[in-house]
VOVONU-201838 format. One record per residue: residue in one letter; x, y, z of N, C-alpha, C, O in turn. Coordinates in steps of 0.001 Angstrom, whole numbers, plus 524288, in hexadecimal, padded with zeros to 5 digits. Layout:
residues N
('A' (X Y Z) (X Y Z) (X Y Z) (X Y Z)),
...
***
This chain:
residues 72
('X' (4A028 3026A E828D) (4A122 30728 E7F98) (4A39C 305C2 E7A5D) (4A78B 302FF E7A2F)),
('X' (4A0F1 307F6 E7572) (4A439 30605 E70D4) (4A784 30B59 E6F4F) (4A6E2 3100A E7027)),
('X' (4AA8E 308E0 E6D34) (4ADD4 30C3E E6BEF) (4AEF7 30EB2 E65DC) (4B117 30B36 E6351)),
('X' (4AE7E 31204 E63A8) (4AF04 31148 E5EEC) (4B4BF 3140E E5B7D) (4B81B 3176A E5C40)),
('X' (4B369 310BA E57FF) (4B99D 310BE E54A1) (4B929 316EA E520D) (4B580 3191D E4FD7)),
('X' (4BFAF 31908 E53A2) (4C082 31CD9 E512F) (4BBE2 31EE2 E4B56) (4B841 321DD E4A50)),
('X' (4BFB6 31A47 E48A9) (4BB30 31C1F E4208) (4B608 31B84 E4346) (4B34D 31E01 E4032)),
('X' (4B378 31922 E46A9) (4AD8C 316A2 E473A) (4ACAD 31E86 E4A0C) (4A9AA 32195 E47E2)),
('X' (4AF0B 31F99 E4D74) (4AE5E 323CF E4E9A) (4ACC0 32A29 E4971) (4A901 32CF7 E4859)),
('X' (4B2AA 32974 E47C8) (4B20B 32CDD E435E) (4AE12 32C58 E3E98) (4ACBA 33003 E3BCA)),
('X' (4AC72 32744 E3E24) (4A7EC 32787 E39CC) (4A2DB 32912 E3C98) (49F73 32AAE E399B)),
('X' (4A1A0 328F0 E41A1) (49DD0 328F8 E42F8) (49C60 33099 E4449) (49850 3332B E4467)),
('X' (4A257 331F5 E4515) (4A2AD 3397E E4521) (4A05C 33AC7 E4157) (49BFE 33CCA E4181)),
('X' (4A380 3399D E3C35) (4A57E 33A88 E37CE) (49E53 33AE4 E342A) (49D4D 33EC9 E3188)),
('X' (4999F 3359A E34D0) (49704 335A9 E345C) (492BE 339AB E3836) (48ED3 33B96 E3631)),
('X' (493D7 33A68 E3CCB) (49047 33EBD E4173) (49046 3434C E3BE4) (48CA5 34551 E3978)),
('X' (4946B 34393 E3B83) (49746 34A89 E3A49) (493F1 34A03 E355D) (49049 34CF7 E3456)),
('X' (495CF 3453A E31D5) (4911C 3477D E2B43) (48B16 3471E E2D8E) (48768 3495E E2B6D)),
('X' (48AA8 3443D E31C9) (484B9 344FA E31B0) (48282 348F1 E34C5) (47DB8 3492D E3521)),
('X' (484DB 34B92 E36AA) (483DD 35117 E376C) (48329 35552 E34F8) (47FB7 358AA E34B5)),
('X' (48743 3548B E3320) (48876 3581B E2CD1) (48626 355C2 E2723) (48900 3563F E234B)),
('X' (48168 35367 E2693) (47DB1 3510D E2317) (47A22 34EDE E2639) (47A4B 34A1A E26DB)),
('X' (4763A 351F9 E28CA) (47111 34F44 E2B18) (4705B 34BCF E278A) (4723D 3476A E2807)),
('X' (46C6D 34DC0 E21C3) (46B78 34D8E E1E37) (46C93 3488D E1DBA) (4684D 34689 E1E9D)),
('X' (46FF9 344A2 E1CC3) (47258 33E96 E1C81) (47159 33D14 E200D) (471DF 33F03 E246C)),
('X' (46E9B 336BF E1E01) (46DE5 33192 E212F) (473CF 33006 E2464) (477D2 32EBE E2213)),
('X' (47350 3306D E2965) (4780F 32E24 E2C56) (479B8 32909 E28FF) (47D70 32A40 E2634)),
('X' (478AF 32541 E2880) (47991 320CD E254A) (47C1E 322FF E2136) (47FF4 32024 E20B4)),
('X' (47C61 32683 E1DCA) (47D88 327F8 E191E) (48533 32AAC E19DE) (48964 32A16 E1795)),
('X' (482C0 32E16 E1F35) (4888D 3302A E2104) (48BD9 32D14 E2401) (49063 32E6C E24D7)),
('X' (4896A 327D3 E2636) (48DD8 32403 E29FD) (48FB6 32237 E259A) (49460 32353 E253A)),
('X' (48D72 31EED E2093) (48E61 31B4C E1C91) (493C2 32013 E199E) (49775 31E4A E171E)),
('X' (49334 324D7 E1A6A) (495FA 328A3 E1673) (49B24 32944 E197A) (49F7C 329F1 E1786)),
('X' (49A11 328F8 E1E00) (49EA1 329AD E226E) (4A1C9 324B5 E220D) (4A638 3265A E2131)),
('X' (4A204 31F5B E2236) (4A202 31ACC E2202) (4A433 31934 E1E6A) (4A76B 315AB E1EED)),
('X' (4A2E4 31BBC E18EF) (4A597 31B01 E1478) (4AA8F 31C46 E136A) (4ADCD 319C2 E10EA)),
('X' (4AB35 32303 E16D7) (4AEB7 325C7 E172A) (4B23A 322A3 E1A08) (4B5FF 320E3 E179E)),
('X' (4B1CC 321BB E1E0D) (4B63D 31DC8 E22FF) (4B9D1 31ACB E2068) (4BE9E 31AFD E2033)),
('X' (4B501 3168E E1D7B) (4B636 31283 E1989) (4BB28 31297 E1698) (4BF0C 30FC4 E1682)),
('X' (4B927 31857 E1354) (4BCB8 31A1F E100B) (4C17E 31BC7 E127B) (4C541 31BF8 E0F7E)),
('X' (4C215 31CB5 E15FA) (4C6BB 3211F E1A7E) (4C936 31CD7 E1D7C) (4CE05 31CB9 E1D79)),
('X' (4C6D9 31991 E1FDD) (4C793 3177F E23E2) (4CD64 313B1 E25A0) (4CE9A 3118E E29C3)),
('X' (4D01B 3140C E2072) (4D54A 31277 E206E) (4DA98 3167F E202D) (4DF4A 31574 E200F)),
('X' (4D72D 31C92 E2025) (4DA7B 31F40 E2093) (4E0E2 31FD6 E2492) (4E076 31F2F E2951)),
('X' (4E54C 320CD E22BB) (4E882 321F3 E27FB) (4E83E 3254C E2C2B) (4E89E 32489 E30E7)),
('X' (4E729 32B29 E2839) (4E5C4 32F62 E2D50) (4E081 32F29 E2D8C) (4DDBB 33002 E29B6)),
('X' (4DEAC 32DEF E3256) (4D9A7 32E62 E3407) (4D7A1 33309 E36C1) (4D2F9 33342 E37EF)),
('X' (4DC1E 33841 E3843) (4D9BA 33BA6 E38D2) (4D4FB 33E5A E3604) (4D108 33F99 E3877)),
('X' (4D5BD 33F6A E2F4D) (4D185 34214 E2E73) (4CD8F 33E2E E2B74) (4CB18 33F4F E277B)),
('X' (4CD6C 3383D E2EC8) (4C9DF 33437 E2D62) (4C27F 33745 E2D87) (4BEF6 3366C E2A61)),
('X' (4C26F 33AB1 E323D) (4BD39 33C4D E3279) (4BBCB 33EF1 E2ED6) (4B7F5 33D8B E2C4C)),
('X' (4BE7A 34370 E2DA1) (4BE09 346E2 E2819) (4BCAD 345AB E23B8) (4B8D1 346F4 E2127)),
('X' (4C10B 34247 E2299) (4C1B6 33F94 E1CBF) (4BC29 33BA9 E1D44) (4B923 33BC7 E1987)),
('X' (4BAEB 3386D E219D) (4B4FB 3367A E1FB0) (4B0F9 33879 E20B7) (4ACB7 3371F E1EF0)),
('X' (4B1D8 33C54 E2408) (4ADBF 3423C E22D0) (4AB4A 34262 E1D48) (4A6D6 34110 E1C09)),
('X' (4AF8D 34478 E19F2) (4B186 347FE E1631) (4AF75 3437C E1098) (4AD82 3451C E0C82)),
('X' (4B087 33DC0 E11D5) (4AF40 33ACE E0DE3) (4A990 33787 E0E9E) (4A736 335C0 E0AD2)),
('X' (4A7F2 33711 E135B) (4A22D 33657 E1496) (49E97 33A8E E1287) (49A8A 338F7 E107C)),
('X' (49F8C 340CB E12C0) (49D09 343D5 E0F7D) (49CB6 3427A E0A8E) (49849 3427B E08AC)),
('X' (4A13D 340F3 E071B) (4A0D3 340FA E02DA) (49E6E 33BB6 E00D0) (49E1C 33AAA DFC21)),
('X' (49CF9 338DE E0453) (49966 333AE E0412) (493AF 333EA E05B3) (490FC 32FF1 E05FC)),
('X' (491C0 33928 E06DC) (48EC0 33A09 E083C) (48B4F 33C6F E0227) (48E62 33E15 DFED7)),
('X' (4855D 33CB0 E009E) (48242 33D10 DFCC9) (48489 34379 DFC9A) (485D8 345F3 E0083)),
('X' (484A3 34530 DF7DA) (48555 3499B DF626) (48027 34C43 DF5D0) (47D07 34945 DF3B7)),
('X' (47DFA 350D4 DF718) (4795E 35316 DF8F3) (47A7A 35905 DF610) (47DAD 35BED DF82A)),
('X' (477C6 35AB6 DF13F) (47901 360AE DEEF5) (47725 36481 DF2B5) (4796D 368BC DF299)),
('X' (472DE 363D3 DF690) (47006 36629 DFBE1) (476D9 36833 DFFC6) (47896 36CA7 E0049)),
('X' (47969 36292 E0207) (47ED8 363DD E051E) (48222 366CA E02B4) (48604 36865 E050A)),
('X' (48115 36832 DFCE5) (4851F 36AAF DF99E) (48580 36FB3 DF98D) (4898F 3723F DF9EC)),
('X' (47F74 371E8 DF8DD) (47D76 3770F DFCC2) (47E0F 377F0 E00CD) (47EF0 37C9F E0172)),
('X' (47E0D 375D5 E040F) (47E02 376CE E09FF) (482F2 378B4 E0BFC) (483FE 37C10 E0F43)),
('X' (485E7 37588 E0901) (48CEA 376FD E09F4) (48D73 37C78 E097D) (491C6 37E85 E09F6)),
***
């Protein structure tokens, strides 16, 4: 049974959740965007709102689309 690491966990949510919420995007496009985010985070102290915050900054690493801008 493997087990997986807390963060290995949360990037892998964190990516479910945008690729749900953006069919539209190549999975590859949203793990690499998620990944970046961690990267960037991943030395944080409070790790409570670790999921959010690379939520929140994987979107904004994600291609800007004037179509998603409407939709909102």
């Amino acid at each position: 049974m493997i087990v997986e690491s807390e963060d290995a966990l949360t990037i892998r949510h964190v990516a479910e959740r945008l690729m749900n919420a953006h069919p539209e995007l190549e999975a590859s496009l949203v793990e690499s965007s998620v990944q970046t985010a961690y990267e960037e985070l991943r030395y944080a102290r409070v790790r409570t709102y670790l999921p959010v915050l690379m939520e929140r900054r994987a979107k904004d690493l994600l291609p800007y689309d004037e179509q998603r801008e409407r939709q909102a």
